[in-house]
Structures are given as structure tokens and as C-alpha cells.
LUMKEDREN-938571 format. One line per field, with one value per residue (C-alpha): x, z, y negated; residue in one letter. Coordinates in Angstrom, 2 decimals. Layout:
<recs>
px [X ...]
pz [Z ...]
py [Y ...]
dose [A ...]
</recs>
This chain:
<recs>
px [-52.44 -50.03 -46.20 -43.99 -40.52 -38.15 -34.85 -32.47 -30.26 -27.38 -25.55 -24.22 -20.67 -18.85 -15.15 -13.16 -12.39 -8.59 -7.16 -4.69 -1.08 -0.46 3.07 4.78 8.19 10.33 11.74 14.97 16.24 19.49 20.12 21.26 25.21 27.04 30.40 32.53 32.47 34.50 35.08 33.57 30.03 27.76 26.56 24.26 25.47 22.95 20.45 20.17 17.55 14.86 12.91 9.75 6.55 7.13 4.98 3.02 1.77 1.09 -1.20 -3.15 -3.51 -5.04 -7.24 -8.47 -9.55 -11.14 -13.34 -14.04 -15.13 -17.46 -19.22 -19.65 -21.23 -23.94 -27.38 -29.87 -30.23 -30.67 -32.91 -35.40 -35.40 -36.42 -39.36 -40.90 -40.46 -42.60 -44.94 -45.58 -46.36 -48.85 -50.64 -50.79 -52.23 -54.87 -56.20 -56.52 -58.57 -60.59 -60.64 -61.98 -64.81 -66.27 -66.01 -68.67 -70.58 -70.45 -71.32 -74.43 -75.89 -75.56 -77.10 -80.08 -79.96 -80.05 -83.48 -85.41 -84.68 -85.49 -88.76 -89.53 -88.54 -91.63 -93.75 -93.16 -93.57 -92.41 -90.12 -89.54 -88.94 -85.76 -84.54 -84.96 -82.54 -80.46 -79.95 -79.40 -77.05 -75.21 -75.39 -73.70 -70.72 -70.46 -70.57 -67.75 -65.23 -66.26 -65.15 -62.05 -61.06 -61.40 -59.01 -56.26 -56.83 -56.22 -53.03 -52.02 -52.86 -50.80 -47.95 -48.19 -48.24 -45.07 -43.06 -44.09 -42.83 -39.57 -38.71 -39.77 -37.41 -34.63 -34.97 -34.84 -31.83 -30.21 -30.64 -28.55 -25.97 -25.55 -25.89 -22.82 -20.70 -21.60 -20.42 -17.37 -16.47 -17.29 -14.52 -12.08 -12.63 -12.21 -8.96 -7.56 -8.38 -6.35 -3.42 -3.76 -3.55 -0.50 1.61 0.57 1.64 4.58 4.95 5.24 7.54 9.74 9.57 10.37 13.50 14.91 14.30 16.14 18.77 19.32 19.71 21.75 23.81 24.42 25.16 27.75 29.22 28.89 31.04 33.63 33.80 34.27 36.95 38.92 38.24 39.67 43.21 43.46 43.47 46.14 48.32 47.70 48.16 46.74 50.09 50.04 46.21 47.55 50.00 47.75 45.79 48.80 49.87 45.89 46.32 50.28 48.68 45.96 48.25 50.83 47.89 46.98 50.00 50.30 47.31 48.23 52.20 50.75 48.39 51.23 53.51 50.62 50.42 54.00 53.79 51.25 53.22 56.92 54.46 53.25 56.53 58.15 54.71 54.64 56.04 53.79 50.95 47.96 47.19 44.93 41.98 39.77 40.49 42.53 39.57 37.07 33.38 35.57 35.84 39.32 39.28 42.72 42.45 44.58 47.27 48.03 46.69 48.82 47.97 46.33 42.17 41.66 38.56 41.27 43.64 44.07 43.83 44.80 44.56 46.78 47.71 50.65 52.20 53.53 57.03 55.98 57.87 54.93 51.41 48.42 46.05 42.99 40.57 37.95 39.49 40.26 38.01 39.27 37.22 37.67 36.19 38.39 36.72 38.16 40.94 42.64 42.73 46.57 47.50 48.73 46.95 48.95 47.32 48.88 47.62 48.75 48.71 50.69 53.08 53.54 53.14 51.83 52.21 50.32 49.95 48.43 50.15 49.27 47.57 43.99 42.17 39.37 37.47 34.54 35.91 33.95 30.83 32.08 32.85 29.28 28.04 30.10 28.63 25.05 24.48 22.83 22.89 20.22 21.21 18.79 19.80 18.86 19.18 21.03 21.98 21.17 23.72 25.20 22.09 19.86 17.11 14.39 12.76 14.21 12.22 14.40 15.27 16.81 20.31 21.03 25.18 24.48 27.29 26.65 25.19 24.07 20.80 18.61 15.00 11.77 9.63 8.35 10.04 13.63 15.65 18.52 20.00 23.78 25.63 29.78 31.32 33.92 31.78 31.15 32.27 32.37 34.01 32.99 32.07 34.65 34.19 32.70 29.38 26.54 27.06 30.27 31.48 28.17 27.57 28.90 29.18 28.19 28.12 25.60 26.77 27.73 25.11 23.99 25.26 23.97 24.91 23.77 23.23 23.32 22.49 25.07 29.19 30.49 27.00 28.32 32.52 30.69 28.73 31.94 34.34 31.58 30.93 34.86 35.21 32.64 33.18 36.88 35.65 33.98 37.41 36.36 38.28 35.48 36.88 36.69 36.48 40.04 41.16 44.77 44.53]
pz [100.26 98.67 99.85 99.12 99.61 99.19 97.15 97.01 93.92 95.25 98.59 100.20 100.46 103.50 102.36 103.70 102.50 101.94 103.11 100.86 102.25 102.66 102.84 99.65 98.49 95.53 93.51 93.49 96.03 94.48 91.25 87.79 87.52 83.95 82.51 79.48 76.36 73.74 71.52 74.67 74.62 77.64 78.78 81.48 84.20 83.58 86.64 88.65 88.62 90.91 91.70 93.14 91.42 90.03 91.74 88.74 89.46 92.76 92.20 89.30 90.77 94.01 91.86 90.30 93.60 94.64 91.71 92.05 95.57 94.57 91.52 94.23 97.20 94.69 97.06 94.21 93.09 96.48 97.82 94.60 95.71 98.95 97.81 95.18 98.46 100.81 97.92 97.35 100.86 101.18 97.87 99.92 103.02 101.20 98.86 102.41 103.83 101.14 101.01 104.89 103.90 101.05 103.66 106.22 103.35 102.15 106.08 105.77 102.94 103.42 107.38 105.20 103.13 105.27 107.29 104.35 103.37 107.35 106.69 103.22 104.57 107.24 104.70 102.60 102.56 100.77 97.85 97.88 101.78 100.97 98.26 100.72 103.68 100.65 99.82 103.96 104.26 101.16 102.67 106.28 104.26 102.60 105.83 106.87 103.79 104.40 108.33 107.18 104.35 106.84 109.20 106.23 105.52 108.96 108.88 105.78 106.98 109.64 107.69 105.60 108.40 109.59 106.40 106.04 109.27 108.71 105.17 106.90 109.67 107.36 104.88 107.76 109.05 105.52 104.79 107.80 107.32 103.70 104.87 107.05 104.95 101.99 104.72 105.70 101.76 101.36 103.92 102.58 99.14 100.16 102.39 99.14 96.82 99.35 99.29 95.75 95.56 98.03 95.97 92.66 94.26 95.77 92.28 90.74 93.33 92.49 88.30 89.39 91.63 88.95 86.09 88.17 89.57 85.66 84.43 87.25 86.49 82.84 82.80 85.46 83.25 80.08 81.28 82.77 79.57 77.73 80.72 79.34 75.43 76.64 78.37 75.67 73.10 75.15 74.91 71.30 69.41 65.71 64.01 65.43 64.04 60.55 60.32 61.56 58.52 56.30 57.57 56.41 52.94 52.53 53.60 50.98 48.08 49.64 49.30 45.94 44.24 45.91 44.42 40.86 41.25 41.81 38.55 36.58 38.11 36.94 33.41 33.10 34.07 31.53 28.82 29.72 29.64 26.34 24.93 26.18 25.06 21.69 19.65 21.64 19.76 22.39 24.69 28.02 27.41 30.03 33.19 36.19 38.58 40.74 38.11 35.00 32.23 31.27 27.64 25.58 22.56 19.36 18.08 15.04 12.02 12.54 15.64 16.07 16.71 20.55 20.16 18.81 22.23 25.53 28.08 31.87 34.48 37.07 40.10 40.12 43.94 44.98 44.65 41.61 42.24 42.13 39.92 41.23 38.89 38.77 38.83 36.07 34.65 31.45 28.85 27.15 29.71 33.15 35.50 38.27 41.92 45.72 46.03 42.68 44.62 45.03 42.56 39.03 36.72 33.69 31.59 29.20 25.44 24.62 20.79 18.79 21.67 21.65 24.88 24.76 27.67 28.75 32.07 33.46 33.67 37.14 40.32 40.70 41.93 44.51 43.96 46.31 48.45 51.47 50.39 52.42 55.37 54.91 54.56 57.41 60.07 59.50 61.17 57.52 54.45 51.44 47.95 44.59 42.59 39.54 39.79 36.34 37.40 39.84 40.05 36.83 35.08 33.48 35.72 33.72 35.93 35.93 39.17 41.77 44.70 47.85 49.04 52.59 53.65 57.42 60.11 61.16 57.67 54.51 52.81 49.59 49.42 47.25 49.68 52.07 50.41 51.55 48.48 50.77 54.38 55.32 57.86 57.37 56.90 54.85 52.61 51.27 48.40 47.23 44.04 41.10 38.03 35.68 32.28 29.70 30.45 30.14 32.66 34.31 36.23 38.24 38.97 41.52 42.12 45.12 46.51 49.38 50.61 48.86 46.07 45.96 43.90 42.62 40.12 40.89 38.99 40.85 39.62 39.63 39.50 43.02 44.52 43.39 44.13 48.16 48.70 48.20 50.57 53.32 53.12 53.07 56.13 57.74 57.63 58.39 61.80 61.92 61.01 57.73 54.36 51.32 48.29 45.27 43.40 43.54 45.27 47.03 50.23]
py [22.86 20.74 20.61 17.92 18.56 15.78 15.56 13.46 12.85 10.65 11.55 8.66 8.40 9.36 9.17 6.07 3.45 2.88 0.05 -2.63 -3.03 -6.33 -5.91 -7.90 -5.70 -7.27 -5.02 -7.50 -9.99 -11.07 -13.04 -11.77 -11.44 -12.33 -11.71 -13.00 -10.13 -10.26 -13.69 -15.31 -14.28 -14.47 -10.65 -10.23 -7.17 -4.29 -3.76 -0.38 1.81 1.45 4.81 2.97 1.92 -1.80 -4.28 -4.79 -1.15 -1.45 -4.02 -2.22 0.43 -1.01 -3.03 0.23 1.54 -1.49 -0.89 2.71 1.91 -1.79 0.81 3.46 1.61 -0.03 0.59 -0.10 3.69 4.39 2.49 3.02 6.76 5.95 3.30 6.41 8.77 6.50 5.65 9.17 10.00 7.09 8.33 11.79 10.17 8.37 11.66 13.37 10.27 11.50 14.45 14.32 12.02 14.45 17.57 15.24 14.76 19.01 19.66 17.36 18.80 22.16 21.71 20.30 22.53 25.55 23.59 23.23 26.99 28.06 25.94 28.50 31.11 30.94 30.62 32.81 36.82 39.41 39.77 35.52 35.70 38.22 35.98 33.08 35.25 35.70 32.31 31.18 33.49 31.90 28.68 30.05 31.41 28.38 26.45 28.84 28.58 24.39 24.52 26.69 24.08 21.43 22.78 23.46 19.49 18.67 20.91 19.11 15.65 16.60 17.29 14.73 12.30 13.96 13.64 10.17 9.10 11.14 9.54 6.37 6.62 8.51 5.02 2.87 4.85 5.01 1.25 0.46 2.59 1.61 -2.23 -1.73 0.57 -2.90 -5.05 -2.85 -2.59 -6.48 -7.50 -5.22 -6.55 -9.77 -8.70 -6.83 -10.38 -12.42 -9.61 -10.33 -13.93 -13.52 -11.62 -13.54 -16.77 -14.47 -13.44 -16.64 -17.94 -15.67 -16.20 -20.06 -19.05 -16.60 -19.18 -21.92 -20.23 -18.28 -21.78 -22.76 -20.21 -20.10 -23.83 -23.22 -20.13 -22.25 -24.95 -22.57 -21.56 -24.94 -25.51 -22.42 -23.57 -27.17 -25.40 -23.00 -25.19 -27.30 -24.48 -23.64 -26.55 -27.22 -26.62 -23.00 -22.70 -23.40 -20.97 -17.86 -18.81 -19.80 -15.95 -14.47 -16.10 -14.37 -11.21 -11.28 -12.16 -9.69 -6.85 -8.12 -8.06 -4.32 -3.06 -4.60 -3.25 -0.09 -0.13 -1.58 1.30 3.73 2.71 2.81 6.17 6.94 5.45 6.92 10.61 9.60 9.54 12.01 14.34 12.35 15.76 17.76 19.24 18.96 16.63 16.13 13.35 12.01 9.99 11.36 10.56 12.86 13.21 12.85 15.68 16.42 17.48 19.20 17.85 18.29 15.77 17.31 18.68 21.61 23.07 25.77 25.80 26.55 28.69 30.78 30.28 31.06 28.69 28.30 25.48 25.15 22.59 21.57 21.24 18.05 18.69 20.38 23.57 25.79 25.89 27.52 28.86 27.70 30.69 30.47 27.18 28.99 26.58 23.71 20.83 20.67 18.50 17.92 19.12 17.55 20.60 18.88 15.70 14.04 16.87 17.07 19.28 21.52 23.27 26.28 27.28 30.15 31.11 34.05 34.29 30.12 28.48 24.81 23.23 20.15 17.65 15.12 11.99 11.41 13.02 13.17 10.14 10.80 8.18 8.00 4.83 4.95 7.14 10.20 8.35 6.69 10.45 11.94 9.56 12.11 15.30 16.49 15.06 16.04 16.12 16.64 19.21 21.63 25.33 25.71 29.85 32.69 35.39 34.25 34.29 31.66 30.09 28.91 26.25 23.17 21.53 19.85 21.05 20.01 20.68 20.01 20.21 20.19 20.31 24.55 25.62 24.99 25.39 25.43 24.80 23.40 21.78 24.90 27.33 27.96 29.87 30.52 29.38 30.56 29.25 28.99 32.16 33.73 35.19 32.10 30.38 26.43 24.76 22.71 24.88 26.04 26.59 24.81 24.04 21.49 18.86 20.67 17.28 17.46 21.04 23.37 26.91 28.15 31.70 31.57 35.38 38.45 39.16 35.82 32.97 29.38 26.79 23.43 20.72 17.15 13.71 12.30 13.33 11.41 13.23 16.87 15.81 14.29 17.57 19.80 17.35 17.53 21.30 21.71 19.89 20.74 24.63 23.70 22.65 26.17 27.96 28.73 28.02 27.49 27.99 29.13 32.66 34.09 30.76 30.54 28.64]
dose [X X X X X X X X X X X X X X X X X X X X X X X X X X X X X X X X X X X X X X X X X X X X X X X X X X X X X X X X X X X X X X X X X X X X X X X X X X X X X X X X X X X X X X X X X X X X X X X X X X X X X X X X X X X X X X X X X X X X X X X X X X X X X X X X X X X X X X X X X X X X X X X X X X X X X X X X X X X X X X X X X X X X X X X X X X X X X X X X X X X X X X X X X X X X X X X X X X X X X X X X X X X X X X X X X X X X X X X X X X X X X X X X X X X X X X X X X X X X X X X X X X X X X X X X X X X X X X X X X X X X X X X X X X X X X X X X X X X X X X X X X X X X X X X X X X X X X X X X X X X X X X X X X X X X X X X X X X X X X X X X X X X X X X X X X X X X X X X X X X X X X X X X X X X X X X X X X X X X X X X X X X X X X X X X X X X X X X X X X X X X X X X X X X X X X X X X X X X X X X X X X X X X X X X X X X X X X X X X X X X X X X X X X X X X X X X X X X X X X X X X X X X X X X X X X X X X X X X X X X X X X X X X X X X X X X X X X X X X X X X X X X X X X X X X X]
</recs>
């Protein structure tokens, strides 16, 4: 016998629906405040936080919901399950109309068939009258298995009517309640689209008042304004106008003539030095400016070679009672670094007991206008460099790396691979290279910790002369001094 048992796929849904608020709550309900700024601009009054959902969200977000719940209450997959159900229990009843008609049919024949054997069997005898009883009582157990396969088809018809009336009844019961729970969504719907048209018409209102009164408002504030222009300028008459900028042009010439007094008072210098050096037999070359070489050069035929001397740089204090030697400045080219900065420099040749010496004719010039302030403003500043020596011995590649002078520490890498990373301590060393040297103006010496020491290369001399003034100050604001090797400070 043949068992249907129904499934069904979709459940029908049960949750409520939530209702729309249609309660209308602007975010504002005042209108923008301005002030005058500085050379009388207009600034609007920054608004306070609001912690609640815009209305703009509210509304999206309802509109979401409505659409979960119009996709979810769709009846059409439901009531197609319900139409194969029914059609499959009508196909059921009609196989066991049937089936009922061929078991009459099986009972007929057989009844025959049994008669027409009792009629053989009478007259017959013998070995054919056995095989005769044989075949009758064939024919009753077949009459038996018939009866019991009718009463399993009336059990099943049974059945079947059964389950037909039930999915009948559940369809019938199932269409209703999706019919009102369509109807119930249908007015909420069309409640949540007038809550929606409310507030956008709320919402618009609301644009057209804030426009309005915002005009309203600045044209009221703008001719304040002009109102303070007009008794301002009654107050300040033209005459006074013209000398403020009679005053701006006096202060311009005043600041020119300043700045060429002081180059004419600088070249005075130099020449008063040059005579008063004019026996001396060596003299400094070069420009008294940060990324310059300083060169001692010979002025006479009959001073001595200085391969064959010994040299010594020193800085000169301001008040030029004391020198400091320069530590490793003992070459004859020196490229002035930020400590020699305001300072004069002397250097000594020494030769068969003769001292030489020979100054500067003024203090070192820094230079670098406002590229250090520029640089200062970052919390790290890259540089490209060249390795040129490792521990005081030549590197052989010549790739760039990157140099980063950061606020806490300093560092040295080539793309992933970080040579060395040291934060301020006094350990560590910083000065422009001394000696003479390929490129000396733009390369550095720097002594990353005990046992480890670079020269670097830069591109350029005010890039090398930047890099020391920011690591200087910025270790300064760590407590630490960076100087150089055997460096007084």
C-alpha cells in the first residue's frame, strides 16, 4: 500500500508585524547662529552633537523592514504547494477507483473459473481428476490473496480519502489565514507610506524654513556689517589710510637698506682681514656658509707643502677668548657642520716648530632659511643617502638607502631591511665628516651605538647640514647631547 506523507517546504510566518511610529522628531528646532571672525568674515556657530539616529535613518531603516516583511508575506509559493498536494491526492483517489474495478473483474473470473474446473473434475477420473483438485484448490487461494488485497485497497482508499480531506481543509484553512495576515501587512504598508509622505513633506518644510530664515539672517548680519564698515570709516578718515601705507613702504626700505648695511659691513670685514693677513703665508678659501668646503690654501711660493704639515681646526668662542678643537678636523678642507654655526673658525699649520695661524673672516652662516622650520613641523622626516663606510671601513654598494630622523629615534634602512634602529642615547654620536674626503660637505658620521658606525652620503649639502640640526634638537628634547667624537659640549 502506498503512503503519502505530506511536507511542507515553507512555514508560514508567525512573527508580528512591527508597527511604523508616526511620531515626526527633528533633529533641530532652532535656527543656525553666526558670529564675526577675524577681518570681518561671516562664521557659522558649530552645532552639538546629537546621540540619536538622524531622521534620514529612521526612515531607511523602516523602509527596509517594510520590505523584508512585503518579500516575506508573498502567498504564491504557498499556495502552489498546496495545489501539487490536492492534485496528488486526487491522482491517488482515482488509481484506487481502479484498482477496485479490476478486483470485481479478478473475483468474476476466477468464480468461473473454479465452475468450469468443478464441471471437469466430475468427469474425469484418475490421475487428471487429481490434477483437476490441484488446480481448484489454486483457484480458492487465489480467491483468498484477491479478498485480502481488496480489503488492503479499501484500507488505503480509506486513507487516502482522509488525507485528501485534511490537505483540503488545511489549504482552505491556510488560504485564510494568509489572506488576512496580506490584508493585515497591506494596511500597515499603506499606514507606513503615509508616515512617509508625512515626514517628507515634514522634511521639506523644514529645508524651506531653514533656507528662508538662513537668508533672512545673513542679509541682516551682512548689513550690520556694512553699518560698522560705514562708522568705521567715519572715524578713520582717508588721510589716516595713507599714512599706514606711507608707514609699510618706510618699513620696507628701512629693512632693505638693513640687509644691504649689513652685507656692506660684511665685506668690509673681509677686506680689513685681508689686509691685516696680507703677509700671512696661508689663507682660508671657500664661503663662510653651512654645505661649503673651506680649503687652506697657499699664498706664497715659499710656504711650506701641507702634506708635509700639521693641521688643526678649532672654533673660535664668541668673545673669542677660547678655541675648541675640532676633533678629527685635522685635513686641509673642512666643511663647516650646524655646531660651527655663529662661530669663527681658526685653523693652525704647524711646520718645523712654525705656527701658521689662519681665520675666518667671519662667523659661519647657517644658511637653510626656513627649510628646518619647514622640516620641524613633521613627526619624521626621510632623507636619501649612500652608505660610503661601516665601522670605518669601505662599503662597496652604492644603492640608496633611507634615513629617517624621527622625533624618539633614528633609523637606517633599504626598503624591508632595517640596517640599524637606535633611539637617543648617549652612546650616540652625530657630526659632519672630518677629514678630507670625497663629498665631505654632504656626508655625516654617525655612530648608531658602540661598535657601530656609518658614513652617509646625502644628495645634497643643506639635506646633510638639516638632518644634523633636527637630530640635535630633537635628542636635546630627550636630554641627550649628540655630538661628535671627542666633542666638548
Amino acid at each position: 500500500m502506498t503512503k503519502i506523507n505530506p511536507e511542507f517546504e515553507d512555514q508560514i510566518p508567525t512573527e508580528g508585524v512591527l508597527s511604523v511610529s508616526a511620531d515626526v522628531s527633528f533633529i533641530s528646532d532652532g535656527f543656525p547662529k553666526y558670529k564675526l571672525g577675524p577681518n570681518n568674515q561671516i562664521l557659522e556657530e558649530p552645532k552639538e552633537n546629537n546621540d540619536g539616529p538622524t531622521l534620514k535613518e529612521v526612515v531607511e531603516r523602516e523602509t527596509t523592514h517594510l520590505s523584508e516583511q512585503h518579500k516575506r508575506l508573498s502567498v504564491r509559493d504557498l499556495a502552489s504547494k498546496f495545489d501539487k498536494n490536492l492534485a496528488a491526492a486526487a491522482k491517488l483517489t482515482e488509481e484506487a477507483k481502479l484498482r477496485e474495478v479490476a478486483s470485481l473483474e479478478g473475483h468474476v473470473l476466477l468464480k468461473k473459473l473454479r465452475d468450469a474446473l468443478e464441471h471437469l473434475r466430475g468427469r474425469l477420473a484418475g490421475r487428471n481428476k487429481e490434477d483437476v483438485e490441484k488446480a481448484i484448490s489454486m483457484v480458492e487461494a487465489l480467491a483468498v490473496k484477491l479478498t485480502q488485497k481488496e480489503g488492503e485497497l479499501i484500507q488505503e482508499k480509506f486513507e487516502v480519502k482522509k488525507l485528501a480531506s485534511f490537505l483540503k481543509q488545511a489549504s482552505e484553512d491556510a488560504k485564510k489565514l494568509v489572506n488576512q495576515e496580506k490584508s493585515f501587512a497591506c494596511a500597515e504598508i499603506e499606514s507606513a507610506r503615509a508616515v512617509v509622505q508625512r515626514i517628507g513633506e515634514a522634511l521639506d518644510e523644514q529645508d524651506t524654513t531653514s533656507e528662508a530664515s538662513k537668508k533672512q539672517d545673513v542679509e541682516e548680519l551682512v548689513e550690520v556689517v556694512q553699518e560698522a564698515r560705514r562708522i568705521k570709516l567715519m572715524h578713520q578718515p582717508s588721510k589716516v589710510m595713507d599714512m599706514e601705507h606711507e608707514l609699510r613702504a618706510l618699513r620696507t626700505q628701512i629693512r632693505e637698506k638693513c640687509i644691504f648695511s649689513v652685507k656692506l659691513q660684511k665685506e668690509l670685514a673681509m677686506s680689513k682681514w685681508a689686509e691685516e693677513n696680507k703677509s700671512c703665508l696661508y689663507l682660508i678659501d671657500g664661503s663662510e656658509t653651512l654645505g661649503a668646503y673651506l680649503r687652506i690654501q697657499p699664498r706664497s711660493e715659499n710656504a711650506p707643502q701641507l702634506s708635509k704639515c700639521a693641521i688643526q681646526w678649532y672654533r673660535v668662542s664668541s668673545d673669542g677668548s677660547r678655541n675648541e678643537a675640532i676633533s678629527g678636523a685635522n685635513k686641509s678642507i673642512y666643511a663647516p657642520e650646524p655646531f660651527d654655526v655663529g662661530r669663527i673658525l681658526q685653523a693652525d699649520i704647524i711646520s718645523n716648530d712654525q705656527r701658521v695661524t689662519v681665520t675666518t673672516a667671519c662667523p659661519i652662516d647657517p644658511g637653510l632659511g626656513s627649510y628646518v622650520d619647514t622640516l620641524l613641523r613633521k613627526s619624521n622626516t626621510e632623507f636619501n643617502v649612500v652608505i660610503s663606510k661601516v665601522n670605518g671601513q669601505d662599503h662597496p654598494s652604492h644603492s640608496v638607502h633611507a634615513f629617517h630622523v624621527g622625533k624618539m629615534r633614528m633609523k637606517l634602512s633599504r626598503g624591508w631591511i632595517t640596517k640599524s634602529r637606535e633611539i637617543y642615547s648617549s652612546s650616540m654620536q652625530l657630526c659632519g665628516v672630518r677629514g678630507d674626503i670625497t663629498n665631505a660637505a654632504k656626508a655625516m658620521f654617525w655612530q648608531a651605538r658602540k661598535g657601530l658606525s656609518f658614513v652617509l652620503t646625502f644628495e645634497t649639502e643643506r639635506e646633510r647640514n638639516a638632518a644634523i640640526i633636527l637630530a640635535r634638537k630633537y635628542a636635546l628634547d630627550c636630554n641627550v647631547m649628540l655630538a661628535g667624537p671627542d666633542d666638548r659640549v
